[in-house]
N, C-alpha and C positions, 0 to 999 in steps of 0.2 A: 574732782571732789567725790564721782562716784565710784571710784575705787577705792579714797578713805574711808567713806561710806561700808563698803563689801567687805575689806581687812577688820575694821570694827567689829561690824556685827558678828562671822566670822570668829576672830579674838575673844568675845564676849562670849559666844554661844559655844566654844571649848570651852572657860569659865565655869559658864552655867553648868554647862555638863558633870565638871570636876566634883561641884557641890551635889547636884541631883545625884548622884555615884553614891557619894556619902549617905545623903539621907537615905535616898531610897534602900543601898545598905542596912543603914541600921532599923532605921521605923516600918520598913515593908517587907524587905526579904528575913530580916528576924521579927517578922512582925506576922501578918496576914498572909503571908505570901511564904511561911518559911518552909511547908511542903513541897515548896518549888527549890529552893536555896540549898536545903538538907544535906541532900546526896552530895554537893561542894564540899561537907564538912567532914562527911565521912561517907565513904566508896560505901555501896551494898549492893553493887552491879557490876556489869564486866563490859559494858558498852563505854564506846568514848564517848558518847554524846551523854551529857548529864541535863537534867530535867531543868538546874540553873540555867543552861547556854538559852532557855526560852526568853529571860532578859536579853538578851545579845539583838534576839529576835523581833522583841518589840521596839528596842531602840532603832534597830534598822530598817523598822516597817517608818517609825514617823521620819527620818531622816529620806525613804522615798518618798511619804506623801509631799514631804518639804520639797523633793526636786518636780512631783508631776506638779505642784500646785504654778511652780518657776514655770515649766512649761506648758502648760494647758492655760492655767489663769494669766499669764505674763506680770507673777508678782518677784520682780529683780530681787527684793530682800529675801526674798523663800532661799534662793541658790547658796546665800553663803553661810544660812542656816540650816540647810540639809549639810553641808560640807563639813561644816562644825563639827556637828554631831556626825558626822563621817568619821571625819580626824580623831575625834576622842576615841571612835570605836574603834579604831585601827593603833591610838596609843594603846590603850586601855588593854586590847587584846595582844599587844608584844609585850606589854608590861608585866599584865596577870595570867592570861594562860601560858605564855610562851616563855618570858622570863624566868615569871617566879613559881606557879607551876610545872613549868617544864610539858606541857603538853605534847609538843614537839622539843626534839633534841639541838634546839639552838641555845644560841646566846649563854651556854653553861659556864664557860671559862669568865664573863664578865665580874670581877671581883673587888671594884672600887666604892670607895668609901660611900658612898651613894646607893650603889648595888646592894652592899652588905647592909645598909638601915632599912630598904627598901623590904629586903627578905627578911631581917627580924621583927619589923613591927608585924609582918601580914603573918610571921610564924606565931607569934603572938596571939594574934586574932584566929589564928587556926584553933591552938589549944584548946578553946575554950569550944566544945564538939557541940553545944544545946545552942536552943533558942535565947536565950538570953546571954549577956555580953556581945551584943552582937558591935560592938563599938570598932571599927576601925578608920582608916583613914582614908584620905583620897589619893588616888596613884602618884601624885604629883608635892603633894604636900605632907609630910612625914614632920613629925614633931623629931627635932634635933637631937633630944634622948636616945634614938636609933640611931647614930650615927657615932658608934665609939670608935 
């Protein structure tokens, strides 16, 4: 049982993630936060690291605290909640930088019906270069519209 347990929480806390993405997307990084987000929308540096990848950064800090909390506190549900939110960071960043960015030179050639709505909605949400329209979607869940 405490392995359905692990897979759950786990399961759920990819979920969670998928939506936190969203929101924090739209109402934080075009919101409070869009000094950080900007440079994402349009280059005005020549460094690879953009000021957005500090998201990257903070979701990775709580995804540690989640594992030291497993190991130092011995709380067994911390582990499959750092893992979660491991997993999303690791889709999230094949998805968005490497996929549909192209940050690195993989994954170019992928060209299926999936792939192509995935790259037009986020093309979409690029367009729009200001703080406002900051409306897009979660890596995972793309409105069927994108998918001609």
């Amino acid at each position: 049982m405490h392995t359905f347990y692990w897979i759950l929480i786990f399961l759920v806390t990819f979920g969670i993630m998928e939506f936190l993405a969203w929101f924090i997307h739209k109402y934080i990084m075009h919101g409070f936060l869009w000094n950080l987000h900007e440079d994402h929308h349009h280059k005005t540096h020549d460094s690879w690291f953009e000021k957005n990848d500090w998201f990257f950064v903070f979701f990775a800090s709580i995804s540690i605290i989640a594992k030291v909390s497993h190991s130092q506190l011995d709380l067994w549900w911390a582990l499959p909640i750092s893992a979660g939110i491991f997993a999303y960071g690791v889709a999230y960043f094949i998805v968005h930088d490497i996929f549909i960015h192209q940050r690195f030179k993989w994954l170019r050639k992928a060209n299926n019906t999936y792939a192509k709505g995935v790259r037009r909605a986020h093309k979409i949400h690029h367009k729009h270069l200001g703080k406002e329209k900051g409306e897009n979607f979660g890596m995972l869940v793309v409105p069927l519209k994108y998918f001609k």
